[in-house]
C-alpha positions as CSV (number, residue, x, y, z in Angstrom):
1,X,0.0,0.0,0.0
2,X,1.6,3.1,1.3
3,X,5.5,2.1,-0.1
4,X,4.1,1.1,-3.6
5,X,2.1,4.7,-3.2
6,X,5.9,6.1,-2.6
7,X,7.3,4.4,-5.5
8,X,4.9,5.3,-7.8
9,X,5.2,9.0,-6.3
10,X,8.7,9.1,-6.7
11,X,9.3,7.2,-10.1
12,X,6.7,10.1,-11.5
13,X,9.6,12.9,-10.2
14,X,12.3,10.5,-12.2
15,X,14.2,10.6,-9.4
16,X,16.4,7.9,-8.3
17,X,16.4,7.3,-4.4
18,X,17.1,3.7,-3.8
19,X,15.1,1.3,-1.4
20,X,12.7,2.8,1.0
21,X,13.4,1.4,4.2
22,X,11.8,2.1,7.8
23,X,13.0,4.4,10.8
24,X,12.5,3.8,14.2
25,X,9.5,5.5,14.3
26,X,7.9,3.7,11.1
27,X,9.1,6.6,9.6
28,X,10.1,6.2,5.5
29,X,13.9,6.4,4.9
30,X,15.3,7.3,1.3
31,X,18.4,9.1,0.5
32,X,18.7,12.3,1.2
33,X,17.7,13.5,-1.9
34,X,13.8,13.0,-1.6
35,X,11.2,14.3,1.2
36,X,8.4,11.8,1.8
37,X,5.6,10.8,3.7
38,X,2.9,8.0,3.4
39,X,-0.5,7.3,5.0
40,X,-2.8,4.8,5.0
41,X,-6.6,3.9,6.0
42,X,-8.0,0.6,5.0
43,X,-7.7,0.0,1.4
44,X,-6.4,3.3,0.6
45,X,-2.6,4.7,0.7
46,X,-1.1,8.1,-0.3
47,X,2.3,9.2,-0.6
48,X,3.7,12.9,-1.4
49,X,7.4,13.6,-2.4
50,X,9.8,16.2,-3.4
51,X,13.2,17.0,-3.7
52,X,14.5,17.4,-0.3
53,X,15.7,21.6,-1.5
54,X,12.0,22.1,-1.0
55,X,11.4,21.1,2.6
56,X,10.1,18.6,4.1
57,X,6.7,17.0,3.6
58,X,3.8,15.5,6.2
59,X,0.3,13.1,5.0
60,X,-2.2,12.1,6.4
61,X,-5.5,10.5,5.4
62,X,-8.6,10.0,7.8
63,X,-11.8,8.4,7.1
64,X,-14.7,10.7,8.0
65,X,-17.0,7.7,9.9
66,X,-17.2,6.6,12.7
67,X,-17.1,9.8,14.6
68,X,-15.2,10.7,17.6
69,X,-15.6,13.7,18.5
70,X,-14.4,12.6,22.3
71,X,-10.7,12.7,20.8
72,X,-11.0,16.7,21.2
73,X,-9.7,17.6,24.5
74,X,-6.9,15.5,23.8
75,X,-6.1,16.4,20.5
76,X,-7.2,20.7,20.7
77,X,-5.1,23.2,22.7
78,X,-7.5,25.7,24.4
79,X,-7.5,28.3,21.9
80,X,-8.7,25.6,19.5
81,X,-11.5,24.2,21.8
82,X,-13.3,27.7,21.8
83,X,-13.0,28.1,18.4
84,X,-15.7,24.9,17.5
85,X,-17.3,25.3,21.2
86,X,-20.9,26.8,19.2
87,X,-20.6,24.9,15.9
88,X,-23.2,22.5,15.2
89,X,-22.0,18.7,16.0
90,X,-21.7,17.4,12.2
91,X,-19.9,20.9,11.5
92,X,-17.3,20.3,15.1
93,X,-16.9,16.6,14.2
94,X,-14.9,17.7,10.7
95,X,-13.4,20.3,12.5
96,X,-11.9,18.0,14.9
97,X,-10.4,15.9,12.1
98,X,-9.1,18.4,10.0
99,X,-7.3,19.8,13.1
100,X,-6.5,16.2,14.1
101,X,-5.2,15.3,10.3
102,X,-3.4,18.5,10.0
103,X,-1.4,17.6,13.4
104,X,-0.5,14.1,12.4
105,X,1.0,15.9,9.0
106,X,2.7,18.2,11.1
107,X,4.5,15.5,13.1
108,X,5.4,13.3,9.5
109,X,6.6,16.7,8.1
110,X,9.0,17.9,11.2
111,X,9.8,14.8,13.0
112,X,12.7,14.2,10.5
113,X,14.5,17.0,11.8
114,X,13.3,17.2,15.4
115,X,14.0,13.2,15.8
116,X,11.6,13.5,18.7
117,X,7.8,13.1,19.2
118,X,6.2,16.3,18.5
119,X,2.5,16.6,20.9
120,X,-0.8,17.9,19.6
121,X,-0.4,20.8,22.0
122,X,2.9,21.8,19.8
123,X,0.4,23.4,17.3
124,X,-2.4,25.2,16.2
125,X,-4.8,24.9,13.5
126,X,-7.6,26.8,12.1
127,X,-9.2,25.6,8.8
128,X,-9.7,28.1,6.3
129,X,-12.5,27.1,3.9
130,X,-10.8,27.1,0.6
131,X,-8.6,24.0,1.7
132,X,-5.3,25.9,3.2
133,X,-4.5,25.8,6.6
134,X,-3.4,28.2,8.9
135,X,-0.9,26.8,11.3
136,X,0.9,28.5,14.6
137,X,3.8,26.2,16.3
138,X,4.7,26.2,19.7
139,X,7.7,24.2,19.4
140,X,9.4,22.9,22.8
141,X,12.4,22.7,21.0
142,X,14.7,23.6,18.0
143,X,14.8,23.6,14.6
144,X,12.0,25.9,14.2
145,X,10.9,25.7,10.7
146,X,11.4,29.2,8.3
147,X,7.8,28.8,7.0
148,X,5.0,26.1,7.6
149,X,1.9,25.8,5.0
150,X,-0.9,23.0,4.8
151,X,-3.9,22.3,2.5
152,X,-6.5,19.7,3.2
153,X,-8.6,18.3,0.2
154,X,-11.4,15.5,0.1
155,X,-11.1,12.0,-1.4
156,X,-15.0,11.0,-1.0
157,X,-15.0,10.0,2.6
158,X,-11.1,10.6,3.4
159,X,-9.7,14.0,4.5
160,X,-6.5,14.4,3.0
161,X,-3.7,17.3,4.6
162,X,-0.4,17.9,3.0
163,X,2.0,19.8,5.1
164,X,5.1,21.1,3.8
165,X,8.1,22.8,6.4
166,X,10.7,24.8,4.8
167,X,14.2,25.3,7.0
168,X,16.0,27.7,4.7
């Protein structure tokens, strides 16, 4: 699933990278050459790369049913919480798992070059409608990325978000 996404994601860039092997943390692990990230749900993978000049990447992909909204208050900061506190529940539920997507993409995209586990209270998101993202870290520690941007698109019943860190 996910590493033949990968392949199939990096042959279409005709770039050569070698095997893609596993980190410690599941992570993919290419030459240094590439950026990548892969996600999966059930019968369905994604993949996004790049060359490695232009940052590095996040995925994720979650499938809009069952809900669980109950993941909130571990997933939100506080600033978050208030922010879908009045919207009706179908409307909070999505708005939970952008946010929650969004921070799973975050981790993909800066664990790489924080090599450490990077919490849900370590960013903000608020959903714009047009599919971008704004995001606000709060980093406990360095390398703070130069610039952060995310999009989030639909794929019938999967939210997909895209992150992308530059360091430069």
């Amino acid at each position: 699933g996910g590493r033949l996404a990968a392949r199939h994601a990096i042959d279409a860039l005709g770039i050569e990278c070698g095997p893609i092997l596993s980190g410690p943390r599941g992570e993919p692990l290419t030459n240094t050459k590439v950026s990548l990230s892969i996600s999966h749900k059930s019968n369905t993978a994604v993949a996004i790369v790049a060359k490695r000049q232009h940052g590095t990447l996040g995925i994720d992909i979650e499938e809009r049913h069952p809900e669980r909204s109950g993941i909130s208050t571990r997933i939100l900061t506080e600033n978050e919480l208030v922010d879908i506190e009045d919207l009706e529940p179908s409307r909070k539920w999505i708005s939970i798992l952008k946010r929650f997507s969004a921070k799973e993409s975050i981790y993909k995209a800066l664990a790489p070059t924080q090599n450490r586990y990077i919490g849900f209270e370590e960013a903000e998101i608020f959903p714009i409608v047009n599919g971008h993202l704004q995001i606000r870290l709060f980093l406990k520690k360095n390398p703070i990325p130069a610039h952060i941007s995310g999009r989030f698109f639909w794929n019938h019943d999967h939210l997909i978000t895209t992150i992308r860190a530059s360091w430069k």
